[in-house]
N, CA and C atoms as an extended XYZ file, in Angstrom:
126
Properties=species:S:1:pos:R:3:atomname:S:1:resname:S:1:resid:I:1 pbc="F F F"
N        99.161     -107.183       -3.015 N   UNK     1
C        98.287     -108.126       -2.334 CA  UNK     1
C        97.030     -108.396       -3.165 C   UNK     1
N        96.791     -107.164       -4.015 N   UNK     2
C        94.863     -107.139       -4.434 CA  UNK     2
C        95.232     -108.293       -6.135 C   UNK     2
N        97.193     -108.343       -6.535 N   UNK     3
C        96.584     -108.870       -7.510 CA  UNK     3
C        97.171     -110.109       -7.129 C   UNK     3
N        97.911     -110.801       -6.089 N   UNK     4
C        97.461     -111.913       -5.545 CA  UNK     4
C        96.378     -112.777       -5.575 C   UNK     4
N        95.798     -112.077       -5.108 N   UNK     5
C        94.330     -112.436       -4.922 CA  UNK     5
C        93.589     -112.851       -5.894 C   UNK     5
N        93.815     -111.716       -7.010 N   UNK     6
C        92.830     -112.085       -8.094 CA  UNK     6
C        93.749     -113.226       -8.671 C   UNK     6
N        95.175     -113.585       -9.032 N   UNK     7
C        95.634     -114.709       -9.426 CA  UNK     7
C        94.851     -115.859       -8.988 C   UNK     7
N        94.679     -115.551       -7.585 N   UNK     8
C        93.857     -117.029       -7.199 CA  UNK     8
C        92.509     -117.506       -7.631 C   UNK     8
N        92.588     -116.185       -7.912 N   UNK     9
C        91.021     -116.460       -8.559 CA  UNK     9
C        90.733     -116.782       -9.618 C   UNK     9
N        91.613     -116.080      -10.319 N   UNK    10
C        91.951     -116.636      -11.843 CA  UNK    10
C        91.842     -117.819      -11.877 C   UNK    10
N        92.957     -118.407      -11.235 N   UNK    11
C        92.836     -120.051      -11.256 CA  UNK    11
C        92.132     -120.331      -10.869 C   UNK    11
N        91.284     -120.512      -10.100 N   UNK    12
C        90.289     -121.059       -9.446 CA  UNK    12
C        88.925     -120.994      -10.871 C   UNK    12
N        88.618     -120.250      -11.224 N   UNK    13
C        87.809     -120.433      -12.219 CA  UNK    13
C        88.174     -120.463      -13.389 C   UNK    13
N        89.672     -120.951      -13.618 N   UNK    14
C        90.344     -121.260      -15.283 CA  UNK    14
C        89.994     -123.315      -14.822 C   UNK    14
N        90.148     -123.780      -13.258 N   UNK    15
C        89.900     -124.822      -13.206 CA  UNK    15
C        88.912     -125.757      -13.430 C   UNK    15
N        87.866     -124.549      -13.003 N   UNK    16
C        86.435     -125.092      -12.920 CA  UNK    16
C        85.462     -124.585      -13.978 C   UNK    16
N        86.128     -124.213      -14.909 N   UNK    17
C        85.061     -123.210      -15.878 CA  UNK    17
C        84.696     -124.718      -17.126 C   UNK    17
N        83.389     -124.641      -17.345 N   UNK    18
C        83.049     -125.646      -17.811 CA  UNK    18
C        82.963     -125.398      -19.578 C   UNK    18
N        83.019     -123.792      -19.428 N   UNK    19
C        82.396     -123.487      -21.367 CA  UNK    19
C        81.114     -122.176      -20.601 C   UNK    19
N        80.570     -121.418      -21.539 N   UNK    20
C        79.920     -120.617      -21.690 CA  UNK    20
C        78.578     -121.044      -20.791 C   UNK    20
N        78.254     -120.014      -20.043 N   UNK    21
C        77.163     -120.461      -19.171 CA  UNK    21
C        75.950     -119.924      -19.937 C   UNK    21
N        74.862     -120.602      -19.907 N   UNK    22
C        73.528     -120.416      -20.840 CA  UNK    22
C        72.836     -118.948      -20.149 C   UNK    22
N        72.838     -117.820      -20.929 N   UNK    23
C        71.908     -116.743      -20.391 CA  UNK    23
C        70.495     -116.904      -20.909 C   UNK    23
N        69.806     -117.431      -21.905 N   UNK    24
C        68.940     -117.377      -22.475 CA  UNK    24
C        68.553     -116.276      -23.617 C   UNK    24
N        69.599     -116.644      -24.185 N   UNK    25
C        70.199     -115.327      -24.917 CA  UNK    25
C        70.570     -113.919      -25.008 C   UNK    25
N        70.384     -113.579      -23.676 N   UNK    26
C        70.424     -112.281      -23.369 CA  UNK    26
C        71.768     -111.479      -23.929 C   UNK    26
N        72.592     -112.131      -24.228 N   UNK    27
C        73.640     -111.072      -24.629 CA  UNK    27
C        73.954     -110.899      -25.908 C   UNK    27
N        73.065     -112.000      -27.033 N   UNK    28
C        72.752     -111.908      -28.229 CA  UNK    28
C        71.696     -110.829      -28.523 C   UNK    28
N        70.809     -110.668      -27.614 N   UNK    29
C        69.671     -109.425      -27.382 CA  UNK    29
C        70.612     -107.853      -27.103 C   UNK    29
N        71.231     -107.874      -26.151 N   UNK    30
C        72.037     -106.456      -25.887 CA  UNK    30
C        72.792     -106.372      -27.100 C   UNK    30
N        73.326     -107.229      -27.830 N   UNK    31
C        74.488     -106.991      -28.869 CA  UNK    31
C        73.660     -106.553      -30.222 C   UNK    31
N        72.096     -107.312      -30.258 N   UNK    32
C        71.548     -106.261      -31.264 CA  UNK    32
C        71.144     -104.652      -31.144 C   UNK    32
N        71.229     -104.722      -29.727 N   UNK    33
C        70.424     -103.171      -29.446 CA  UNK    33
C        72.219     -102.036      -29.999 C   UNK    33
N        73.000     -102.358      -29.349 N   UNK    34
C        74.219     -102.000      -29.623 CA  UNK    34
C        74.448     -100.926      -30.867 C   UNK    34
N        74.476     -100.280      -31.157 N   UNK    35
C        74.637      -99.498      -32.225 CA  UNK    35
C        76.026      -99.529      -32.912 C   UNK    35
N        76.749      -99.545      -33.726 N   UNK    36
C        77.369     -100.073      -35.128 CA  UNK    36
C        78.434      -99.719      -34.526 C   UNK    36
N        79.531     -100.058      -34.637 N   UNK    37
C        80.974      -99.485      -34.682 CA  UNK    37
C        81.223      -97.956      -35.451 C   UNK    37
N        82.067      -97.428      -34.471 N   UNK    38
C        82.141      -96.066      -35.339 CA  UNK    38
C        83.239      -96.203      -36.126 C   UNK    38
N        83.687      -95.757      -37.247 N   UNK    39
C        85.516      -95.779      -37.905 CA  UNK    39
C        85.892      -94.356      -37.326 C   UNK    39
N        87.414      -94.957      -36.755 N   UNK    40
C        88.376      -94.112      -36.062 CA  UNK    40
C        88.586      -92.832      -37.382 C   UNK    40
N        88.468      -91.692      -36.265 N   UNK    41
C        88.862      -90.517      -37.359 CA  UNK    41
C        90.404      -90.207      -37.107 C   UNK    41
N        90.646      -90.072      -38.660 N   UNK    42
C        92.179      -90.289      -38.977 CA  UNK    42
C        92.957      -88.556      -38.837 C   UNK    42
C-alpha cells in the first residue's frame, strides 16, 4: 500500500516539477563545508 502511494506521488511531482527550485545557494554553501571524499580501503 505505502509504495502505492509513493508511485502517486512520484508522478505527481515528475508532472509538475518545473527544474531546480532556487535555494539561494544554500546547498552550494553545505557542499563546501562537506569534507573531501574518503578512498575506499582496499
Amino acid at each position: 500500500m505505502k509504495e502505492e502511494i509513493g508511485d502517486v506521488y512520484d508522478a505527481m511531482l515528475r508532472e509538475d516539477f518545473e527544474g531546480p527550485v532556487p535555494d539561494g545557494g544554500f546547498c552550494d554553501r553545505v557542499m563546501d563545508q562537506l569534507p573531501a571524499r574518503r578512498r575506499p580501503i582496499n
